[in-house]
DSSP file (Angstrom, degrees, kcal/mol; ACC not computed):
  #  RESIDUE AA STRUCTURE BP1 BP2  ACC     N-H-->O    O-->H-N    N-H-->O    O-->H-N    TCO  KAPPA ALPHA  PHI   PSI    X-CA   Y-CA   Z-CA
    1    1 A X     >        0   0    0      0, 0.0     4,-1.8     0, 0.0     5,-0.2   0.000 360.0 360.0 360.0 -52.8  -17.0   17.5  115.1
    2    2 A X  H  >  +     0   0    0      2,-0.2     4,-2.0     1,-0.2     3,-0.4   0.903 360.0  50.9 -23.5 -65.6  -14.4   20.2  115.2
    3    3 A X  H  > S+     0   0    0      1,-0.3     4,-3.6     2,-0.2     3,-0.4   0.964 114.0  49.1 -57.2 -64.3  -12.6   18.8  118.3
    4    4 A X  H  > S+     0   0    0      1,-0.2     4,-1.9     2,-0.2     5,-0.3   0.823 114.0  38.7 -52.9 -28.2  -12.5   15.5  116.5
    5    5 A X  H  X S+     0   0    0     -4,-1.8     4,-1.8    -3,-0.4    -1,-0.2   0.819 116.1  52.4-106.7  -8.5  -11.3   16.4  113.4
    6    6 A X  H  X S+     0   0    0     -4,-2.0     4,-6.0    -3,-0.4     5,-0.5   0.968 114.5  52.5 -55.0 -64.3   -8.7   19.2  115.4
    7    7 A X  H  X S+     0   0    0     -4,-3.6     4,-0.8     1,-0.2    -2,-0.2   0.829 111.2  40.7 -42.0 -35.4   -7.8   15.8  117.4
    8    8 A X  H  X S+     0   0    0     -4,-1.9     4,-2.6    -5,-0.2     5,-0.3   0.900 110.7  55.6 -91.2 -26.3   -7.0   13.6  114.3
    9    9 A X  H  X S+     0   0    0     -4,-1.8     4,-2.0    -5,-0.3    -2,-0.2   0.925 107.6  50.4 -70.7 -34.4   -5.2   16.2  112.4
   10   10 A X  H  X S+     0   0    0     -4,-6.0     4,-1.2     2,-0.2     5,-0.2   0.780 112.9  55.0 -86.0   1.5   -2.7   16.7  115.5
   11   11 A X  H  X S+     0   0    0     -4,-0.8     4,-2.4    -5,-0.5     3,-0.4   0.985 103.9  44.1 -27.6 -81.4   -2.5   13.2  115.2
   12   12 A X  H  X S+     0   0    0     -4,-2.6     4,-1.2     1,-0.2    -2,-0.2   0.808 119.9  41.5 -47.2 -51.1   -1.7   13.1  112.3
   13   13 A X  H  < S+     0   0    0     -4,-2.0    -1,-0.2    -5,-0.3    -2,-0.2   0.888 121.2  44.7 -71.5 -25.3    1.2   16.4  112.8
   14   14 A X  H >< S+     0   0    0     -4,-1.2     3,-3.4    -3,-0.4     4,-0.5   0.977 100.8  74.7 -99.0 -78.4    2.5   14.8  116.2
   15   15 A X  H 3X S+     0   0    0     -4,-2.4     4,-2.8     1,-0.4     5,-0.3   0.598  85.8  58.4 -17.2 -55.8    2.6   11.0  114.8
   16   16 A X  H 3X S+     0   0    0     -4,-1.2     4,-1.9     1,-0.2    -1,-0.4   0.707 104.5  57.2 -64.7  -3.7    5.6   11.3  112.8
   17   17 A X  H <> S+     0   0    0     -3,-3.4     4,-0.9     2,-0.2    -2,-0.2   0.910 100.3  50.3 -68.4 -61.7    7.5   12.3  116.0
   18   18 A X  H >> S+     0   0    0     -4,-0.5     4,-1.2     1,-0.2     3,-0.9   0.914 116.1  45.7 -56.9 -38.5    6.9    9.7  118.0
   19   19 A X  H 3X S+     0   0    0     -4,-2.8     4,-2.0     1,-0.2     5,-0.3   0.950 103.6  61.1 -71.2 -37.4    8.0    7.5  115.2
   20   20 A X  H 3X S+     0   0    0     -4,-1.9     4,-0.9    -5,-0.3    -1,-0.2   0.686  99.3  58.0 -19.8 -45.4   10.8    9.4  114.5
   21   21 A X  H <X S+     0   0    0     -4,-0.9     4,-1.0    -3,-0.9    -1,-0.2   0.985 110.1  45.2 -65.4 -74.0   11.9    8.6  118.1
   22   22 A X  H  X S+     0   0    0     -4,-1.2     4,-1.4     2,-0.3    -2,-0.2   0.580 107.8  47.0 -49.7 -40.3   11.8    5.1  117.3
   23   23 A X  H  X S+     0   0    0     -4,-2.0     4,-2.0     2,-0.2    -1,-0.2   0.544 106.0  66.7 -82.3 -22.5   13.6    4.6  113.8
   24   24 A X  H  X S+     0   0    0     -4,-0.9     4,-1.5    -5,-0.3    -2,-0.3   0.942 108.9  38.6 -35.3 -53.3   16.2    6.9  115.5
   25   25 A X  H  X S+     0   0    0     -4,-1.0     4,-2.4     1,-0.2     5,-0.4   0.956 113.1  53.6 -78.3 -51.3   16.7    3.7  117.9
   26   26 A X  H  X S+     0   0    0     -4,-1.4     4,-1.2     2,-0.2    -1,-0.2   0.876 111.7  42.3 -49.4 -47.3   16.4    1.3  115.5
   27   27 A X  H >X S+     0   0    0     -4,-2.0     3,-2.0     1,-0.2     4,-1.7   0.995 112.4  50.2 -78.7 -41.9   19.1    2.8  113.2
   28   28 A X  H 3X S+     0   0    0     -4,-1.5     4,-2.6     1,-0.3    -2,-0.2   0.787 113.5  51.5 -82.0 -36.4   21.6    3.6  115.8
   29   29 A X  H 3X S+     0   0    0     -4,-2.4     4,-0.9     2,-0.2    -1,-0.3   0.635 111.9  50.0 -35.5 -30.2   21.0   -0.3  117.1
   30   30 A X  H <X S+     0   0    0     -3,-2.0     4,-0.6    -4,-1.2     5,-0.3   0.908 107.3  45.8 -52.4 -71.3   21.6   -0.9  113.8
   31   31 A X  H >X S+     0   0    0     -4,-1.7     3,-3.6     2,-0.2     4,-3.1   0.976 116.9  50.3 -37.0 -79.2   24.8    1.1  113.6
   32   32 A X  H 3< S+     0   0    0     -4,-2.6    -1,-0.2     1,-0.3    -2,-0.2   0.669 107.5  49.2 -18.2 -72.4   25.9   -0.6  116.9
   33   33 A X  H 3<>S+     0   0    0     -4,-0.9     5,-1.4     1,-0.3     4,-0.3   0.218 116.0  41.1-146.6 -23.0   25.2   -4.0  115.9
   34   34 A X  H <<5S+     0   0    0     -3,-3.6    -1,-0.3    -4,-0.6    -2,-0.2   0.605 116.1  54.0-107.1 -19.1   27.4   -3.7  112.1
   35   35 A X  T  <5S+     0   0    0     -4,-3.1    -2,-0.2    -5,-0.3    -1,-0.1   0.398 113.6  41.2 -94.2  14.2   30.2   -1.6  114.2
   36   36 A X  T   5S-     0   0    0     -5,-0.3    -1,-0.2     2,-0.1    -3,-0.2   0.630 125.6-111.0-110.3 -26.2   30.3   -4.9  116.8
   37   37 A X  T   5 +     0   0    0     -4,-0.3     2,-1.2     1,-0.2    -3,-0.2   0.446  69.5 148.3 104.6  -4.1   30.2   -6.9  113.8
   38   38 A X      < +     0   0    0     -5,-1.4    -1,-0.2     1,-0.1    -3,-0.1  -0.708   6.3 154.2 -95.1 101.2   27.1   -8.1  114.3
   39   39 A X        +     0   0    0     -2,-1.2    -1,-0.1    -3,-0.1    -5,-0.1  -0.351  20.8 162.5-131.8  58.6   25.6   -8.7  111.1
   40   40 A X        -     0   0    0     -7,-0.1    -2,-0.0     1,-0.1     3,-0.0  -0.164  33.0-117.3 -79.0 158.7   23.3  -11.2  111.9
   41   41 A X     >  -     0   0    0      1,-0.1     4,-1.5    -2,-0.0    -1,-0.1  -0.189  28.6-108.9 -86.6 178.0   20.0  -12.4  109.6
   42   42 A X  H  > S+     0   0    0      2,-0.2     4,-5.0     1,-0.1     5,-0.2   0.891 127.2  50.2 -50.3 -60.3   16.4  -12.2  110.6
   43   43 A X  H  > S+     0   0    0      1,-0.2     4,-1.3     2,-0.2    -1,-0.1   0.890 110.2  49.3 -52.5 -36.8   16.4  -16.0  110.9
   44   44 A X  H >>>S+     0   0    0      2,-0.2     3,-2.8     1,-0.2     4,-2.1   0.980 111.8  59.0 -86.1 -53.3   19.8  -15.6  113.2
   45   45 A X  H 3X5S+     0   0    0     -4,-1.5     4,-2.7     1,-0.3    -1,-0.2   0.960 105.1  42.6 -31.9 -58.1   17.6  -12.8  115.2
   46   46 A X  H 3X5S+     0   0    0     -4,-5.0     4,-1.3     1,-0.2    -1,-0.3   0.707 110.3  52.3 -71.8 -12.2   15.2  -14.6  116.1
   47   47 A X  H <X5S+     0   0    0     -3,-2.8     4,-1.2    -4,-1.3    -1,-0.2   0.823 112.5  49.9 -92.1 -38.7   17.2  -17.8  117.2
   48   48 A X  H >X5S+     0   0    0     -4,-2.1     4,-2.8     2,-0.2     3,-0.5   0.929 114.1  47.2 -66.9 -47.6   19.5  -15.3  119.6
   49   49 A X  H 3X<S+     0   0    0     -4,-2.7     4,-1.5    -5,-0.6     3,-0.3   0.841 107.9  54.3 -46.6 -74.5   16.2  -14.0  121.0
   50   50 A X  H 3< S+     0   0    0     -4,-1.3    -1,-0.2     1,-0.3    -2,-0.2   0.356 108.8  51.1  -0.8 -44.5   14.9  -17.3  121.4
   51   51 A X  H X< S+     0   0    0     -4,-1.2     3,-0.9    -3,-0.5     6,-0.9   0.858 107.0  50.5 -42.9 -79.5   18.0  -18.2  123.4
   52   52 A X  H 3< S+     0   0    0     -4,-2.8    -2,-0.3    -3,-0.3    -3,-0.1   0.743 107.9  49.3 -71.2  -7.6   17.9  -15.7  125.6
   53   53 A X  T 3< S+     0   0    0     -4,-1.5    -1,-0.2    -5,-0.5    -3,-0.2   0.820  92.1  93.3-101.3  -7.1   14.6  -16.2  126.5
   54   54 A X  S <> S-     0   0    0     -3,-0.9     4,-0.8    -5,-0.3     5,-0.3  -0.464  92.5-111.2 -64.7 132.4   15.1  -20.1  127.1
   55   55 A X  H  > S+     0   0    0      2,-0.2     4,-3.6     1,-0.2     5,-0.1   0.844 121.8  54.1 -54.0 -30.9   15.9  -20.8  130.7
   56   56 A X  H  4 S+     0   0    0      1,-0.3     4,-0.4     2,-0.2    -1,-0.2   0.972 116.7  39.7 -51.1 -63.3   19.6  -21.8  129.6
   57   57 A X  H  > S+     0   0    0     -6,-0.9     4,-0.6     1,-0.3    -1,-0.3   0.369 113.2  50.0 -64.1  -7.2   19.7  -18.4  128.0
   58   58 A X  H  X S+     0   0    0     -4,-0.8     4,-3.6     2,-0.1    -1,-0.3   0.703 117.8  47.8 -89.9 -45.6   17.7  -16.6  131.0
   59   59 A X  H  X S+     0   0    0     -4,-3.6     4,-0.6    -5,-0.3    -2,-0.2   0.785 107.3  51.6 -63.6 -23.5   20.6  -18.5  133.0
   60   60 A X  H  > S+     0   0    0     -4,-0.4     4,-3.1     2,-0.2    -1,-0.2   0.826 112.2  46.2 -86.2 -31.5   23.8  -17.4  130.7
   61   61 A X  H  X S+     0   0    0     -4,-0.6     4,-0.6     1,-0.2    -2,-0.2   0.761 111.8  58.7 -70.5 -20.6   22.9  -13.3  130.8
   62   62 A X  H  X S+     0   0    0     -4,-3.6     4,-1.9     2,-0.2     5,-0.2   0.890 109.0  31.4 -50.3 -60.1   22.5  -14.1  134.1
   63   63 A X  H  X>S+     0   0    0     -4,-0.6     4,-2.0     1,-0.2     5,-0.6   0.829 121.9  63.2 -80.7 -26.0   26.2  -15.5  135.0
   64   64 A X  H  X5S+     0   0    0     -4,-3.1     4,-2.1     1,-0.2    -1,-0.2   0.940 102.6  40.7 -33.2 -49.1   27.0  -12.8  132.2
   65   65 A X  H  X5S+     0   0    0     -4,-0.6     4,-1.3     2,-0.2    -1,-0.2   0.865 114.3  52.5 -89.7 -36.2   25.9  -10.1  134.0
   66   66 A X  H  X5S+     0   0    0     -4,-1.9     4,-2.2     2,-0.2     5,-0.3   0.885 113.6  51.8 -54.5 -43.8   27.6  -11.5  137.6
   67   67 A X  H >X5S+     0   0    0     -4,-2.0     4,-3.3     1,-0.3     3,-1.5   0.988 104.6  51.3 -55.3 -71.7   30.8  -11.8  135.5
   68   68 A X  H 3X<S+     0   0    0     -4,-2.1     4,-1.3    -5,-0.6    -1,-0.3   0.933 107.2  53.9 -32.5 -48.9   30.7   -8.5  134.3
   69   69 A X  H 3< S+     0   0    0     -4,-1.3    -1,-0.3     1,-0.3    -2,-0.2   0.791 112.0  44.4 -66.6 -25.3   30.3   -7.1  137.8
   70   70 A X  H XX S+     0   0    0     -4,-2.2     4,-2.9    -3,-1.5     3,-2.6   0.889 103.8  59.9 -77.5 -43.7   33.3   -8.8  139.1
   71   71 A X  H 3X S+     0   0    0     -4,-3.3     4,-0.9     1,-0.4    -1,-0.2   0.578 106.6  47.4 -80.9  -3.6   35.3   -8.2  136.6
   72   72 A X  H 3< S+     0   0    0     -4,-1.3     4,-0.4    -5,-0.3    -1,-0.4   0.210 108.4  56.5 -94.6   2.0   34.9   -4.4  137.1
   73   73 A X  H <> S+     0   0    0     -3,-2.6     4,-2.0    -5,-0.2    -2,-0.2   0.812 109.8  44.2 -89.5 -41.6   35.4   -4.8  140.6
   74   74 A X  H  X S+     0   0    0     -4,-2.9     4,-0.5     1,-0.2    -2,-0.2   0.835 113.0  51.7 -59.9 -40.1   38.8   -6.5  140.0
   75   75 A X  H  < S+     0   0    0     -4,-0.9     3,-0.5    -5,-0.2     4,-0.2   0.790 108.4  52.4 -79.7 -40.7   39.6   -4.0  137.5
   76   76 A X  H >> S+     0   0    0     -4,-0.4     4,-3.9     3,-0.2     3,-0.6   0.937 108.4  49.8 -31.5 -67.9   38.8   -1.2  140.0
   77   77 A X  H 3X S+     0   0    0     -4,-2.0     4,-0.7     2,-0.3    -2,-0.2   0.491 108.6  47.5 -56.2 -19.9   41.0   -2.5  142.7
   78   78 A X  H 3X S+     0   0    0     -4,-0.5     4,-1.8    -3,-0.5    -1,-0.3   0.212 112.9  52.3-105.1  -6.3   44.2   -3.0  140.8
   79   79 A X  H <> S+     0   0    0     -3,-0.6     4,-2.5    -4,-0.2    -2,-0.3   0.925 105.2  53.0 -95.7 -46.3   43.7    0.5  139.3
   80   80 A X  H  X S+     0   0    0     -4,-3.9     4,-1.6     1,-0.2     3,-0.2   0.907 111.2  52.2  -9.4 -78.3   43.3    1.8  142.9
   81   81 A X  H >X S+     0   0    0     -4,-0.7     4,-2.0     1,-0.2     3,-1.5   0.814 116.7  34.9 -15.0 -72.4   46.8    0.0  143.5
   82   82 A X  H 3X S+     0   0    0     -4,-1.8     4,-2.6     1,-0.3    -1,-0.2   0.732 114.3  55.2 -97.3 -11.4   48.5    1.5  140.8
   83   83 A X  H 3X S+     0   0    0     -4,-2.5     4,-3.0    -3,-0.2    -1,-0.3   0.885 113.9  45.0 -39.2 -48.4   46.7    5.0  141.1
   84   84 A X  H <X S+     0   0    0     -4,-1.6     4,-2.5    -3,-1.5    -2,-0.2   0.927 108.5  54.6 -77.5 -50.4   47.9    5.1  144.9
   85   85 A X  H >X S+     0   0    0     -4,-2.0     4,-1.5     2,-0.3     3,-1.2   0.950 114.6  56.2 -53.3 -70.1   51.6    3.8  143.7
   86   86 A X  H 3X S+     0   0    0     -4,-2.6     4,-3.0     1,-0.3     5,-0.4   0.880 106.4  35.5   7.4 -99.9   51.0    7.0  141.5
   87   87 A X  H 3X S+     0   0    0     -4,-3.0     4,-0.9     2,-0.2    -1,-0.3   0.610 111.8  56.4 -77.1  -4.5   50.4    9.3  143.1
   88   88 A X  H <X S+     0   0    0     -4,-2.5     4,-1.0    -3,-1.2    -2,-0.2   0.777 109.7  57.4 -62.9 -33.0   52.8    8.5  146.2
   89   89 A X  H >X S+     0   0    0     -4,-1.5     3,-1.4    -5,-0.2     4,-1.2   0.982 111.3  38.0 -50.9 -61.9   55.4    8.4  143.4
   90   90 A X  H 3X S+     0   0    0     -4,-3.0     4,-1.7     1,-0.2     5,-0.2   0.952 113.0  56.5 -67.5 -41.2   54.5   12.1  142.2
   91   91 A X  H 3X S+     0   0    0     -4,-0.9     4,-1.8    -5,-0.4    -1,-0.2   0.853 105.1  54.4 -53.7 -20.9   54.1   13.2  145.8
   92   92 A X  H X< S+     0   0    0     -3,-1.4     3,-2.4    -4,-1.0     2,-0.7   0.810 114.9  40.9 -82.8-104.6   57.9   11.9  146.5
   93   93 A X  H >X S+     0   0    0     -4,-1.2     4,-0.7     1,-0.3     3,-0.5   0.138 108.1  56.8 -66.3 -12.8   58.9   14.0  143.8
   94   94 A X  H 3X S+     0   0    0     -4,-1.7     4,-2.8    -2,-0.7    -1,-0.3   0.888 110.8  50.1 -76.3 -45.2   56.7   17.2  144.5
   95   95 A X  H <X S+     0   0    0     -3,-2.4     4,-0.6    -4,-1.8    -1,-0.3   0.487 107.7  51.7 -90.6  -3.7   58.4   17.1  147.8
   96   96 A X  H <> S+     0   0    0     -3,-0.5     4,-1.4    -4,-0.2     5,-0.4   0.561 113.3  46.9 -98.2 -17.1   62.3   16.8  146.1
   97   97 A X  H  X S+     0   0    0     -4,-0.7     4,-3.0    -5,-0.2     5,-0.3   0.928 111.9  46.1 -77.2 -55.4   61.5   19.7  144.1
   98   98 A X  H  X S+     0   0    0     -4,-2.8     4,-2.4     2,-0.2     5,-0.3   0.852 115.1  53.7 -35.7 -59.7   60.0   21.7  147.4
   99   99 A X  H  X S+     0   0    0     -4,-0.6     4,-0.9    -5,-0.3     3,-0.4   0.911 114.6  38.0 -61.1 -74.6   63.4   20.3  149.1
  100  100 A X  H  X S+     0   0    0     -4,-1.4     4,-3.1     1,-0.3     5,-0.4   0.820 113.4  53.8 -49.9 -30.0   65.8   21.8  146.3
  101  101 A X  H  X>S+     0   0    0     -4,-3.0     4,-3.5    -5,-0.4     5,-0.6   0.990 107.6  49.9 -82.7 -48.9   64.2   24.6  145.9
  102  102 A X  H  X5S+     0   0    0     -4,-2.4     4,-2.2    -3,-0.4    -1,-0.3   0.903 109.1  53.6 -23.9 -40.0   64.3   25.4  149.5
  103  103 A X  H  <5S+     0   0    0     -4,-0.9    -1,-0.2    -5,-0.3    -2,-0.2   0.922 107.3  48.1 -76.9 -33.6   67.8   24.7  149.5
  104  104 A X  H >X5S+     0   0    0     -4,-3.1     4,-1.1    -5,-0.2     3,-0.5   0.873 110.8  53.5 -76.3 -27.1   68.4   27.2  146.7
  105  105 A X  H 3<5S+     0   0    0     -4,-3.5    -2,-0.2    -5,-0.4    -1,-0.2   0.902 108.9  50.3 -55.3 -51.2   66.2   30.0  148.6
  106  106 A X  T 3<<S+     0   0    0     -4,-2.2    -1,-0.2    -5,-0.6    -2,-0.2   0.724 106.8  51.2 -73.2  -3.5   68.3   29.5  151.7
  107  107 A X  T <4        0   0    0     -3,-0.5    -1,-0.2     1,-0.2    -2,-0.2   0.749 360.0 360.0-101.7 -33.3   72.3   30.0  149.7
  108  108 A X     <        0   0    0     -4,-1.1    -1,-0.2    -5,-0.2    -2,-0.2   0.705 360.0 360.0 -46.9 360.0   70.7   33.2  148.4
């Protein structure tokens, strides 16, 4: 009887933790969701859920999520470019200062 009532009373002390955890997500989803704009109803919840879980809607997070991938591959690859263009630029100049400065070492 001990053990049980030791068990329900750290139940009880522990319980709000776990929930804690959980209306933590809930508001910062929250937060998310008015900072997107997204200020959607119950009714409007449940129709976006509803959506997505409809094969059209299985089939648009789908090409969503291919889209997405690309478009961060393309977006990778032209920042490569202009990274590289970059930094050959700054190497050209590292290498005019190194060259003057030489030049001024050697009149000394």
């Amino acid at each position: 009887m001990i053990v049980f009532r030791f068990a329900v009373i750290l139940l009880l002390l522990t319980a709000p933790y776990a929930f804690a955890d959980e209306a933590s997500k809930a508001a910062k989803l929250k937060e998310l969701a008015k900072i997107q704009g997204l200020h959607a109803t119950e009714d409007e919840l449940d129709s976006i859920i509803a959506f997505y879980r409809s094969p059209i809607g299985q089939k648009d997070a789908e090409a969503a999520k291919i889209a997405m991938q690309q478009w961060a591959i393309f977006f990778m690859e032209k920042n490569n470019v202009t990274v590289e263009k970059a930094t050959q630029a700054y190497i050209s100049e590292l290498r005019a200062i190194i060259k003057a400065e030489a030049k001024k070492r050697n009149r000394k």
